[in-house]
N, C-alpha and C positions, 0 to 999 in steps of 0.2 A: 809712283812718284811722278810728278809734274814739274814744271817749270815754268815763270812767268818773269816777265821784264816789267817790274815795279815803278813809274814815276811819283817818287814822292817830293816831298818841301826841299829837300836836299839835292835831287835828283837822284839819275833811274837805279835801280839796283837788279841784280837779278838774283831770283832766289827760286832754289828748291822746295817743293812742299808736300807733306805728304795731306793734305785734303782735299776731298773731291772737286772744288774749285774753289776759283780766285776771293767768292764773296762767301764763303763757307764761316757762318757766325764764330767757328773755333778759330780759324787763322783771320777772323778781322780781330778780334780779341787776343791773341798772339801779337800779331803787328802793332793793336795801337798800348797793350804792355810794354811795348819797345819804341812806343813817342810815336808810331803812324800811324795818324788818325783821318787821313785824306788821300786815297790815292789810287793812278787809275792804272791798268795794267793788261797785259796781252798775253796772251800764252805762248812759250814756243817749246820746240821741237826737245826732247829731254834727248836725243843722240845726237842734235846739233849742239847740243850743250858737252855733252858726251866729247865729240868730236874738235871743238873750238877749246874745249879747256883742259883736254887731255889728262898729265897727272894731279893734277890739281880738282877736278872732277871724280878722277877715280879713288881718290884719296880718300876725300870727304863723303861724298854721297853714299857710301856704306855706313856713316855714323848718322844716315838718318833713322829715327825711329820708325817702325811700319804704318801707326797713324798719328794725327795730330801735330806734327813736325816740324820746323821750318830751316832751312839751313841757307845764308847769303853765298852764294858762290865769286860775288862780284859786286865790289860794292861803289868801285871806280867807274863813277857814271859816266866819264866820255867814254872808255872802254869797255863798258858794256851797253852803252848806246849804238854803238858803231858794230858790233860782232852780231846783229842780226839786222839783215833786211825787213825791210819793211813787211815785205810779200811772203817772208818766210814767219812770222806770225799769227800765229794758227787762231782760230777764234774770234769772237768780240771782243772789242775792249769791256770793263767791267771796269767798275769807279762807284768808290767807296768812298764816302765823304761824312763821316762824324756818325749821326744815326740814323744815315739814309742809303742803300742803296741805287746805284742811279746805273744804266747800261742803254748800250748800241746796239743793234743786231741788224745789220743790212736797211733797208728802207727804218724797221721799227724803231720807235728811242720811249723810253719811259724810264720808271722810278718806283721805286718800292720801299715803302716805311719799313721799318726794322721789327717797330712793334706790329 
C-alpha cells in the first residue's frame, strides 16, 4: 500500500493505493473513471498517514484490495493539505495531465507520451 496527496481541479485529496506508483497506467485509468484526468501528486509516508488519521485510517485501509485499488482517505482539501509538511513528502512530484505523463526529479524534468 502507498499513499499520495493528490492535486487535482477540485483540490488535494489524499488517497490510498494499491499500485506501484502514482503514474501506474491502471490508477491513471481508475482516477480519470472517477472525472481525474489532470493531476500532480507527492507521495507520503503510509504510517504518517497511519498515525495523523488514526481510526479512521485503521478502518478503511484493510478494505483495500491487494492490487489495483484505490481508496480516498481525505478528501477535505484544506485538511489534507495542511496534515503533511512539505519535507515530509517522500519523492518526485508526478503529474499526470490527460495523455501525457509529465515529472520532476531533482535538477531533471521531462515528459513521457503515454502511447
Amino acid at each position: 500500500m502507498k499513499a499520495g496527496l493528490f492535486f487535482t481541479g477540485s483540490g488535494p485529496i489524499l488517497i490510498l493505493f494499491t499500485y506501484p506508483s502514482m503514474v501506474d497506467p491502471g490508477l491513471v485509468e481508475k482516477l480519470k473513471n472517477k472525472g481525474i484526468d489532470k493531476y500532480a501528486a507527492f507521495e507520503v509516508p503510509v504510517d504518517l498517514c497511519r498515525e495523523r488519521y488514526g481510526a479512521r485510517f485503521t478502518s478503511l485501509a484493510p478494505t483495500l484490495k491487494d492490487k489495483g485499488d484505490i481508496l480516498v482517505l481525505d478528501y477535505n482539501s484544506p485538511h489534507a493539505f495542511y496534515t503533511f509538511k512539505w519535507e515530509e513528502m517522500t519523492g518526485p512530484a508526478k503529474i499526470y495531465s490527460r495523455d501525457r505523463i509529465y515529472w520532476e526529479t531533482g535538477e531533471e524534468a521531462g515528459s513521457q507520451d503515454k502511447t
